[in-house]
C-alpha positions in Angstrom: -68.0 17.2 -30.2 -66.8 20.9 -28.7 -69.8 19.5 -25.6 -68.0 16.4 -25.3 -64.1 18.2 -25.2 -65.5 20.8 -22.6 -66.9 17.8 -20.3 -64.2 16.0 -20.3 -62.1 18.5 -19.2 -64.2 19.6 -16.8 -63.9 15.9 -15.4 -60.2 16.3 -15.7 -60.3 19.6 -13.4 -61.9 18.1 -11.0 -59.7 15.1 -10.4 -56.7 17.8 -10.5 -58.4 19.4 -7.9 -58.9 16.4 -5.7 -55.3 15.7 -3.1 -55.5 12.2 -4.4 -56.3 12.7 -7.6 -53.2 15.3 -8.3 -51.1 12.7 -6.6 -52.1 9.9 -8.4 -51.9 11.5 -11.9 -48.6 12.7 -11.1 -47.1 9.2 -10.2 -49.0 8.0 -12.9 -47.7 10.5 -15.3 -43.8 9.6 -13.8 -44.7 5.9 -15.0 -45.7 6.9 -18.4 -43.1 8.9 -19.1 -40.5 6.5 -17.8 -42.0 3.8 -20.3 -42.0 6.0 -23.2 -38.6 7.2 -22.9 -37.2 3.5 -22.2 -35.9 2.9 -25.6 -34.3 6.2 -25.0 -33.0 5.8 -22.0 -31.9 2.2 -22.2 -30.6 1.0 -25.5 -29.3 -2.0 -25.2 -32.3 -3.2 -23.7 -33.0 -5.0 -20.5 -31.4 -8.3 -20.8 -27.9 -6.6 -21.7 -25.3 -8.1 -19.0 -23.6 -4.2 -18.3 -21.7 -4.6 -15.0 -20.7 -6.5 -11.9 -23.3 -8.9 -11.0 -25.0 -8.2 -7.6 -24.0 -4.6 -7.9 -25.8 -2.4 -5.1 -27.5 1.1 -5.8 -25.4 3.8 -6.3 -22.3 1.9 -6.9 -22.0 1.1 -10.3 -25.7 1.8 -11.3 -28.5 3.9 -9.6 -30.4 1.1 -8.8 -28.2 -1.9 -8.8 -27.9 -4.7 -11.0 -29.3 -8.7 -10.8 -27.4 -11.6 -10.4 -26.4 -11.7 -14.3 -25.2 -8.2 -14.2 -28.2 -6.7 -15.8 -29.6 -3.0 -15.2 -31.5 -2.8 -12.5 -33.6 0.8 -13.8 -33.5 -0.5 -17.4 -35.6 -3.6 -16.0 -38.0 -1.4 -14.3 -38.0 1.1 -17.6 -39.3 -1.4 -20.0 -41.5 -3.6 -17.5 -43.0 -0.4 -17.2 -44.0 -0.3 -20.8 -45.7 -4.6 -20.5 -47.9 -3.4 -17.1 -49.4 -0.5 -18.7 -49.7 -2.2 -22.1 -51.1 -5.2 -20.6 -53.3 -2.8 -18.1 -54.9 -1.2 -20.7 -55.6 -3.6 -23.7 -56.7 -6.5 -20.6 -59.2 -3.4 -19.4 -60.4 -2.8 -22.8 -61.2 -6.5 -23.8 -62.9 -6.7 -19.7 -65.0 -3.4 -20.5 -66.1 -4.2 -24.3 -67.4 -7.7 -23.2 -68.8 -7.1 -19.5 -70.7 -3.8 -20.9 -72.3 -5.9 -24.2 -73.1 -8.8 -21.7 -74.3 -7.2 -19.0 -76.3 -4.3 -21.3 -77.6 -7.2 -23.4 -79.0 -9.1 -20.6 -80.1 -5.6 -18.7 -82.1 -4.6 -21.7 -83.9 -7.5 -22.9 -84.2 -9.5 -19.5 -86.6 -12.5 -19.4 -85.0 -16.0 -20.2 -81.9 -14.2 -22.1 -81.2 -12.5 -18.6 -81.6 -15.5 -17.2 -79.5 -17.5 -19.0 -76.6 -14.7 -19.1 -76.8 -14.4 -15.7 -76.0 -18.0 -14.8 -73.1 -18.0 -17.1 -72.0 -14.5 -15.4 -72.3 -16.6 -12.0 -70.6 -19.5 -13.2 -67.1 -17.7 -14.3 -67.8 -15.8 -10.5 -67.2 -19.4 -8.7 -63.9 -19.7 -10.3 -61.1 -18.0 -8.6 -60.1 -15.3 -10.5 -55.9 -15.8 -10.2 -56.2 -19.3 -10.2 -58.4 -19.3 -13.6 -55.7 -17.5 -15.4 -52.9 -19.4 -14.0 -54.4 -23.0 -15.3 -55.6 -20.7 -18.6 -52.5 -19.3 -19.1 -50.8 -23.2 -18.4 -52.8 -24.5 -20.9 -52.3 -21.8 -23.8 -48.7 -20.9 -23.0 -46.8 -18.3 -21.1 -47.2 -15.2 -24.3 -47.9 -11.7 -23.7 -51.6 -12.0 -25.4 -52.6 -15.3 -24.1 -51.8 -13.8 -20.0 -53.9 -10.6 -21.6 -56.6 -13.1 -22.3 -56.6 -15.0 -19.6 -57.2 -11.6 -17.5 -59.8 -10.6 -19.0 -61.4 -13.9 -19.5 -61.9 -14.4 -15.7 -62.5 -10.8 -14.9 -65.2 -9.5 -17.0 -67.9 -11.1 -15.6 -68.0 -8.6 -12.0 -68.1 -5.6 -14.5 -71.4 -7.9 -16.2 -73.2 -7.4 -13.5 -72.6 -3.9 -12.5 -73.5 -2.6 -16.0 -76.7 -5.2 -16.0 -77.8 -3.2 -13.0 -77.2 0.4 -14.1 -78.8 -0.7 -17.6 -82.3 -2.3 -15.7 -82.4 1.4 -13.9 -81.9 3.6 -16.8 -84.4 1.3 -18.7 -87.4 2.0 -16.8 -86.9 5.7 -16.8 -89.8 7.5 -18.8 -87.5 8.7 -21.7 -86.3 5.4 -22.6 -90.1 4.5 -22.7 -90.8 7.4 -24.8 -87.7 6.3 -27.7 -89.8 2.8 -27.8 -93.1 4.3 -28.2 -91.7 6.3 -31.4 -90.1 3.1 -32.5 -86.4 3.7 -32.3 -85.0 0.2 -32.8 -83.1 -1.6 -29.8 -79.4 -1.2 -31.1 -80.1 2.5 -31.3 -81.8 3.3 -27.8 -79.2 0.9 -26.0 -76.2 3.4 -27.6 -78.1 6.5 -28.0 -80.0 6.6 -24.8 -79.1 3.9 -21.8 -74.9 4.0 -22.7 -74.3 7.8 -21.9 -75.9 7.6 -18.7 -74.0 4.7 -17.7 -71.0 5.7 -18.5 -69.6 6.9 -16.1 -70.0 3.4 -13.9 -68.4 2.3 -16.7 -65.1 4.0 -16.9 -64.7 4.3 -13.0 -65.0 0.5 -12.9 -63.0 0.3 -16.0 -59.9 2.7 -14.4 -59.6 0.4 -11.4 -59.6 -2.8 -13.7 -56.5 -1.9 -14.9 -54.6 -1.9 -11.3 -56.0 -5.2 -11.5 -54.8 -6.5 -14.7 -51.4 -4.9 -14.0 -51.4 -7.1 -10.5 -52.4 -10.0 -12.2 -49.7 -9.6 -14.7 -46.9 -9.7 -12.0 -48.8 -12.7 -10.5 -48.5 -14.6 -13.5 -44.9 -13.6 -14.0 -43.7 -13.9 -11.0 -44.8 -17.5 -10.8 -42.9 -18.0 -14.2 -46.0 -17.9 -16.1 -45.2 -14.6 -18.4 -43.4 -14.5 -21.4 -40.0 -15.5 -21.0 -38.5 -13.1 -24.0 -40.0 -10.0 -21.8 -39.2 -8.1 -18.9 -41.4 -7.4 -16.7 -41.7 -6.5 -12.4 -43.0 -9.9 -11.8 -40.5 -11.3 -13.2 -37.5 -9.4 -11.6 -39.0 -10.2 -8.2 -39.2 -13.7 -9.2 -36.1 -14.0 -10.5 -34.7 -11.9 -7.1 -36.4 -13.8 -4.6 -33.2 -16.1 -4.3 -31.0 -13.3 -3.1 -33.4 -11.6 -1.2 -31.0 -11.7 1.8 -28.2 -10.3 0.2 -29.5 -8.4 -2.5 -32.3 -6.6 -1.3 -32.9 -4.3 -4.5 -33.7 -7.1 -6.6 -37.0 -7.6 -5.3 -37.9 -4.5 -3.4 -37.4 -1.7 -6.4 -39.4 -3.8 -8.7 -41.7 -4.5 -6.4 -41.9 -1.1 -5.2 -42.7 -0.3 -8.9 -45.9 -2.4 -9.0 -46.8 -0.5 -5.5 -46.6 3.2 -6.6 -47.9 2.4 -9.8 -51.1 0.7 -8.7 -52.1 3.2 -6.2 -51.4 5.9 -8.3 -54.2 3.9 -10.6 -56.6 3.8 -7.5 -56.0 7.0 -6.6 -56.9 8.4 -10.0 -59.9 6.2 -10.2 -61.1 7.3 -6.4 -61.0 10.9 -7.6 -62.4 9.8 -10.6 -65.7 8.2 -8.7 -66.0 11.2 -7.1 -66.1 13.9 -10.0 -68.5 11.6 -12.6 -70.8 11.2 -9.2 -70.6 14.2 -6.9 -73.6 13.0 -5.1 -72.0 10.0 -3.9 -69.2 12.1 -2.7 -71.9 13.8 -0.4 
């Protein structure tokens, strides 16, 4: 366990130490922090009507306010919270079911690879955006069924990746060695192939969630989010009407999603490059 600690900070050290990866965990820290401290900072919420409609920056407000009067920061506060919720919890469902597809097929190969691996292609033909807007269409414009519909059409690239990493670290002689002293399956595929795939794993994984959160304001921006939530997609949808005369509508929110995912890629760059110094080189 102490191993594990000391590794991972040493991971952490490293990505400090990288320009990028300082900048990117500091923006990304700056978003966390703004969505924790929403509640705080916002009380009433972000659909409270608290001033003049169409107020500018700095006026009334610090960053304006909509066309029904509503806080322009307090929209940006809580959609802050939705993106990183979705981000995450969409990245965990894409990891968990691309690593247990792809490791399943990687491992046993023969007609279960096969078979896998056509289904794998299959969800690859389908557009990804376009999947989860007709998903999404179909199921209903809630918070979990957009979170499904991301990872549904976005698991099956991470599928493959792991399927590779798997078939290498299969054929390496200490993987042989586990089966010739009869360690079961289940036991070599988390005791022996996972750890040293890991690391594909979670770089993949970190820049999944730049993806979910992009998918997200897709979705709502389109009108396909939730409705009873307030999200960046949705301010820029709902802004794109006054776009002329009130710029800060759709430029602060949308500068939001900007700074937030490439603070996301920039952490997961630097991340690449400290689980796999030799491709650095």
């Amino acid at each position: 366990m102490a191993e594990t600690v000391f590794r991972s900070l040493g991971v952490l050290g490293r990505v400090l130490r990288s320009p990028s990866g300082a900048c990117g965990m500091f923006l990304l820290s700056c978003v966390v922090v703004l969505a924790v401290a929403a509640p705080w900072l916002y009380p009433d919420g972000p659909f409270e009507m608290v001033g003049a409609p169409f107020s500018p920056p700095f006026d009334e407000f610090p960053l304006g306010t909509d066309m029904l009067g509503r806080d322009i920061a307090a929209g940006i506060a809580y959609g802050a919270r939705i993106s990183l919720v979705v981000g995450a919890v969409a990245t965990l469902f894409i990891t968990v079911l691309g690593t247990v597809i792809g490791g399943t097929a990687g491992y046993y190969g023969g007609s279960i690879d096969s078979a896998v691996m056509r289904i794998t292609e299959f969800f690859q033909t389908i557009p990804t955006f376009i999947g989860a807007i007709v998903i999404v269409a179909i199921l209903g414009p809630t918070l979990p069924n957009v979170i499904g519909a991301i990872a549904i059409v976005s698991w099956a690239p991470l599928a493959r990746l792991v399927r590779a990493e798997v078939i290498a670290v299969k054929n390496r002689e200490f993987t042989s060695a586990c089966l010739a002293l009869g360690m079961g399956d289940l036991r070599i595929m988390i005791v022996q192939i996972l750890p040293n795939v890991l690391s594909t794993i979670v770089v993949a994984g970190s820049l999944m969630v730049a993806t979910a959160i992009l998918f997200e304001s897709g979705l709502s921006f389109l009108g396909l989010g939730d409705p009873n939530i307030m999200t960046w997609g949705f301010m820029i949808g709902a802004g794109r009407a006054a776009i002329r005369t009130a710029w800060w509508m759709v430029t602060l929110p949308g500068l939001a999603v900007l700074l937030t995912v490439l603070a996301i890629n920039l952490v997961g760059d630097a991340l690449n490059e400290a689980l796999n110094p030799r491709q650095k080189r």
